[in-house]
C-alpha positions in Angstrom: 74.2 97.2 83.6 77.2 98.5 84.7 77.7 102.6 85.8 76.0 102.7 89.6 76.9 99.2 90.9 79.4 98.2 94.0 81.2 95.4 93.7 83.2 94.0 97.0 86.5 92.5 96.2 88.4 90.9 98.6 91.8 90.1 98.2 92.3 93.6 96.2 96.0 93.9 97.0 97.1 90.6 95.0 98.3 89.3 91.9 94.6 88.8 90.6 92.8 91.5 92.7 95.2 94.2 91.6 94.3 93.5 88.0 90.4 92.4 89.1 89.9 96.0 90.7 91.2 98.2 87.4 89.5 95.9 85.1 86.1 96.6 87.2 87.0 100.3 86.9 87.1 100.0 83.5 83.6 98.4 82.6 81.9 101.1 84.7 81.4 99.9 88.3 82.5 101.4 91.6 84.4 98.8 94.0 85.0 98.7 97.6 88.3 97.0 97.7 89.7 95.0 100.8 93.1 93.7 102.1 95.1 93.0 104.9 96.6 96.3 106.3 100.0 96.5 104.6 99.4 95.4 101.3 99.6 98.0 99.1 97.2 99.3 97.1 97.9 102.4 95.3 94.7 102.8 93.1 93.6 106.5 94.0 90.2 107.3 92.1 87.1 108.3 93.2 85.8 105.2 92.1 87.3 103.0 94.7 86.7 103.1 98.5 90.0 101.1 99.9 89.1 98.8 103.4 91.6 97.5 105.5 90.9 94.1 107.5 91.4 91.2 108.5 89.0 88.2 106.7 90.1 85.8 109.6 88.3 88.6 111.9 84.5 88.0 112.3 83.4 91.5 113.2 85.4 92.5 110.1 83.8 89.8 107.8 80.3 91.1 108.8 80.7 94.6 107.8 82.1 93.4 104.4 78.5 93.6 102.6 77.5 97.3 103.6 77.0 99.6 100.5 77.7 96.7 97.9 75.7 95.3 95.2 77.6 92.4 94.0 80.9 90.6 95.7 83.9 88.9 93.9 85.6 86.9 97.4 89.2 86.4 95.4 90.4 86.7 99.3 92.7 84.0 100.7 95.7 82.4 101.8 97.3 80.6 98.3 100.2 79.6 100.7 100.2 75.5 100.3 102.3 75.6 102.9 100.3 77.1 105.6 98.8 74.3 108.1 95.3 73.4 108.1 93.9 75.4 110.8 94.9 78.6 109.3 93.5 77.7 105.9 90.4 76.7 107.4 90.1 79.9 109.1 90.7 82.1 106.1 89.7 80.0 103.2 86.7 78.4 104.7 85.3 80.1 107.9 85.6 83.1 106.4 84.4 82.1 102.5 81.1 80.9 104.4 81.1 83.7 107.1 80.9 86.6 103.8 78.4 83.9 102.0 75.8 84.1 104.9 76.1 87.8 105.7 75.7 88.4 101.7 72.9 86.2 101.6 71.3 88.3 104.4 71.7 91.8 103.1 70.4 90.8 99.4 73.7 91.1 97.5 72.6 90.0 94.4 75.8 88.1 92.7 78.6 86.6 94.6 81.7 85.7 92.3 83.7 83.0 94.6 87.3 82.0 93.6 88.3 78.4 93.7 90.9 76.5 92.6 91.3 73.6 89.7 93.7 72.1 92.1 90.1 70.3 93.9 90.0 67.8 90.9 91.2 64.7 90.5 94.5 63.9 88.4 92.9 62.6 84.7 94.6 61.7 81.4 92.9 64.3 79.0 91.9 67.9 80.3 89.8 68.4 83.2 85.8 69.2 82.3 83.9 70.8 85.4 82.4 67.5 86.0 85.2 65.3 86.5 85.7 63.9 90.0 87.3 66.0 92.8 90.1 64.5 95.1 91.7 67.6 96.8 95.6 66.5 97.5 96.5 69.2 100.5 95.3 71.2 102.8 95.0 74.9 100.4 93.1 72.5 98.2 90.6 71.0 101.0 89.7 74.4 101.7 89.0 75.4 98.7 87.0 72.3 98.0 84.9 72.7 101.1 84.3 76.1 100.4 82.8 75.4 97.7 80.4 72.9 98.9 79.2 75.4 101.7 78.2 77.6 98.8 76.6 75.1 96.7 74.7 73.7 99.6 73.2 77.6 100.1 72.1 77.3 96.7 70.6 74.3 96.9 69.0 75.6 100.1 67.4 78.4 98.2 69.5 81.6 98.8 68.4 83.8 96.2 72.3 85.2 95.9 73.1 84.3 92.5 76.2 81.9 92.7 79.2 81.6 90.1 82.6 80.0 90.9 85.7 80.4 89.2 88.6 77.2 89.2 91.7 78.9 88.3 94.8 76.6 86.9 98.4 77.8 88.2 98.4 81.5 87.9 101.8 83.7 86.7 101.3 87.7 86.5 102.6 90.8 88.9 103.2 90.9 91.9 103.0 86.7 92.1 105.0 85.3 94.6 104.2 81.9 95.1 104.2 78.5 93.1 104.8 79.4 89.3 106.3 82.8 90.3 109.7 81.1 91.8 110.3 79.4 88.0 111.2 83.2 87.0 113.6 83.2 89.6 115.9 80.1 88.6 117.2 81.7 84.7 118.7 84.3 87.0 120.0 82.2 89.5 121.5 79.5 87.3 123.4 82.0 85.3 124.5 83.9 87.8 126.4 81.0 89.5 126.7 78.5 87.0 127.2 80.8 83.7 124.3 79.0 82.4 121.1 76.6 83.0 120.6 72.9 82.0 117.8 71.8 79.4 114.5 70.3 80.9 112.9 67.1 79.8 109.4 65.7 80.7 107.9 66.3 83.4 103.3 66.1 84.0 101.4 67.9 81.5 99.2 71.0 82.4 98.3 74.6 81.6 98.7 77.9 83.2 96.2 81.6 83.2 97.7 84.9 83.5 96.6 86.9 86.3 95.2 89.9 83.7 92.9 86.9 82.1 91.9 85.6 85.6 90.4 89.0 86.8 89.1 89.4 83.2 87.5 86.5 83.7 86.0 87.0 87.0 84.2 90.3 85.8 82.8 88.6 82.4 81.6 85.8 84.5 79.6 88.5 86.9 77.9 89.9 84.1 77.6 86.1 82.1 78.0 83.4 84.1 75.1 80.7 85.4 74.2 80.6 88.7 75.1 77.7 90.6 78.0 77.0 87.9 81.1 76.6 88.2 84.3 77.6 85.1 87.7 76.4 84.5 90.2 79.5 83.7 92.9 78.5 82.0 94.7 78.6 78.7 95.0 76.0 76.0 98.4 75.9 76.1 99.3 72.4 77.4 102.8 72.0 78.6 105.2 69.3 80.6 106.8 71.3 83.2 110.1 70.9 81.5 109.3 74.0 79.0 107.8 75.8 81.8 111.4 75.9 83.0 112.8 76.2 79.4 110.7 78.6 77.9 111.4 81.3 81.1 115.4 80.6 80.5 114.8 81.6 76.5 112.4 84.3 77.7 115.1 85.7 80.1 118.2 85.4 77.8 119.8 82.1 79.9 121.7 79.7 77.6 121.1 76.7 78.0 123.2 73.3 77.1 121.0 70.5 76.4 123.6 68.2 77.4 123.2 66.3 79.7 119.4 67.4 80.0 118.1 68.1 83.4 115.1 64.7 83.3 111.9 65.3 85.2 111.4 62.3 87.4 108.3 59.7 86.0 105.5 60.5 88.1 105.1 57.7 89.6 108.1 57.7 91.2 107.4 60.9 92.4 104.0 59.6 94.2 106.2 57.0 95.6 108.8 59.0 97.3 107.4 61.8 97.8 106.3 60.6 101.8 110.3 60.4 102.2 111.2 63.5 100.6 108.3 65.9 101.5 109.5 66.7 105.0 109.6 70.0 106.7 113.5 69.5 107.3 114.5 69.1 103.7 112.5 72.0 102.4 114.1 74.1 104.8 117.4 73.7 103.9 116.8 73.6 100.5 115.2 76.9 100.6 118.0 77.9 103.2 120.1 77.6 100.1 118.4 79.1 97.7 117.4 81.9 99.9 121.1 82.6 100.3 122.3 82.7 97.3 119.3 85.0 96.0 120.4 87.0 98.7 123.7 87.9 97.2 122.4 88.5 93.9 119.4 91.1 95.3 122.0 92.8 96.7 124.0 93.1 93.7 121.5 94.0 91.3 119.6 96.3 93.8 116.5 94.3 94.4 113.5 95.7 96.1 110.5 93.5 95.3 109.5 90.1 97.5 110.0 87.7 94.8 112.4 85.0 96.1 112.8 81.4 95.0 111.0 79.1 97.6 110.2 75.3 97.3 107.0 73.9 99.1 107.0 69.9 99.8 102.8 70.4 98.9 103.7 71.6 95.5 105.2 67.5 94.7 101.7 66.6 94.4 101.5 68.4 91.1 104.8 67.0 89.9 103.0 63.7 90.8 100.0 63.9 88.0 98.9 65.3 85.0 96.5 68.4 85.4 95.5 70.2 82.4 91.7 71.7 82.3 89.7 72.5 79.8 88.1 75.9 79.9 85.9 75.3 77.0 82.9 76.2 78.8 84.1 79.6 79.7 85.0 80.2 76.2 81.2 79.1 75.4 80.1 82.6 76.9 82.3 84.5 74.3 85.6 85.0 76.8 89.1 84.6 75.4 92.4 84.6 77.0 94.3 88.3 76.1 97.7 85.9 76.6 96.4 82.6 75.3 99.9 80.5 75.9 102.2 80.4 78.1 105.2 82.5 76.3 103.5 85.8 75.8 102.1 85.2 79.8 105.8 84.2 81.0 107.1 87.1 79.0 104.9 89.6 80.4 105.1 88.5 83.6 109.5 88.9 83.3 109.4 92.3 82.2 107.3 93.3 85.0 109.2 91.7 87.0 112.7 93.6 85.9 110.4 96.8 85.5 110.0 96.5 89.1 113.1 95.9 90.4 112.0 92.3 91.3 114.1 90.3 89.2 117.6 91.7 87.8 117.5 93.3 84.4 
């Protein structure tokens, strides 16, 4: 199938639509890639036509469609704490803006990333069909988004329809959520000589960002339409060795006494109305900002990559979340970094490669 097709991807200057464009390259098709003007993109190739814009622009949004076959929408704001009406623009207006005009010009596949954030907490891994319950305002978006699709379908758009649910993602050029664990080894040592053992913590499961855009282009050529697929890997963790296993991947020592205790869950949904405030987050990131600071100056730093604490990102320290991809693994896809050492790993090196972390 693939040699003379045009796939749209939005988003093409992030952690997954770096990865999503070369992979695309590589099975044949030619991509028209979009981002925000800015973002780097540094593909080259004759291949790939780069567009800049905006999606929260309408006008730009419209044009999106012109001299594609197929669209993978992996655009969006993954900042949890951006406030609603920003996240609505981007993630939803926008998501249902590119739907319609798709729909309109005949595109026939539209690959639309989610998130497995939209489900509800449960105490075994998460199946497709388990009950949604969208904790913020990143995740509302995402869940709405995905009923504006849905409801197309079921109106009778003959735009087939296939919807990827990410877990956490870690790869390049990440900056957010699992990306600031990397930047506490360094941190630790470099002011304390060392980093305290983790303990506990929810259980859940991460996808590196090579394996998400993998993903994305085996689900254009296999997935149903209307369907939706968890991406994940089958490594499930507490957070603790999330923490531990970048420490041992980054060369930190680490004394496990007294070990560093995740707080019970519960008593993180409890207090997390008292501590989740705009003030506190502040300073703590004030802090931390600081002091990474001083060490990016000392080790020649170049790269965004900063610790940063969000007060949405309690909600996951609230409940378990691990998902089950075993119905993307039904259509003959595996993971190329099936736990979460080899991903973590990877992710470091590119990191120090890069001048992101030190070396």
């Amino acid at each position: 199938m693939a040699g003379k097709e045009t796939v749209l991807v939005t988003g093409a200057g992030g952690c997954v639509g770096s990865k999503l464009v070369q992979e695309l390259v590589a099975a044949g098709y030619r991509v028209k890639a979009t981002d925000i003007p800015g973002r780097p993109f540094g593909f080259g190739g004759s291949r790939i036509k780069e567009v800049r814009g905006d999606l929260s622009d309408p006008e730009f949004v419209d044009g999106l469609p012109m001299g594609t076959d197929f669209v993978i929408h992996a655009g969006a704001s993954v900042d949890i704490s951006k406030p609603w009406d920003y996240l609505k623009t981007v993630n939803l207006d926008a998501t249902t803006r590119l739907w319609e005009r798709c729909v309109e010009a005949g595109i026939e596949r539209f690959v639309f990333f989610s998130s497995a954030s939209i489900y509800a907490g449960q105490d075994r891994p998460i199946r497709e069909e388990d009950p949604q319950d969208p904790a913020g305002p990143y995740e509302k978006s995402k869940f709405l988004a995905e009923k504006v699709l849905l409801r197309g379908k079921l109106g009778g758009a003959a735009t087939r329809l296939v919807i990827l649910r990410p877990a956490l993602i870690i790869g390049p050029f990440g900056t957010a959520l699992m990306a600031t664990i990397a930047t506490l080894p360094p941190l630790l040592k470099s002011y304390l000589g060392f980093a305290p053992k983790a303990v506990g913590g929810p259980l859940t499961n991460v996808v590196h960002s090579l394996d998400v855009a993998r993903a994305a282009v085996h689900l254009l050529e296999h997935g149903r339409d209307g369907e939706a697929y968890n991406v994940a890997n089958d490594d499930i963790l507490p957070f603790s060795q999330f923490f531990n296993v970048a420490c041992e991947e980054s060369g930190v020592p680490q004394l496990p006494i007294p070990a560093f205790p995740f707080p019970p869950k519960k008593l993180v949904a409890t207090v997390a109305p008292a501590v989740a405030r705009p003030e506190v987050f502040w300073a703590l990131n004030k802090a931390a900002g600081g002091l990474w600071s001083r060490i990016a100056a000392r080790q020649s730093l170049s790269g965004p990559l900063a610790p940063h604490f969000d007060p949405g990102a309690i909600s996951y320290a609230a409940r378990d979340a691990a998902f089950d991809a075993t119905k993307l693994k039904e259509t003959g896809f595996e993971c190329r970094f099936p736990d979460y050492r080899s991903a973590i790993r990877d992710v470091i090196s590119w990191y120090r490669e890069n001048h992101w972390l030190p070396a």
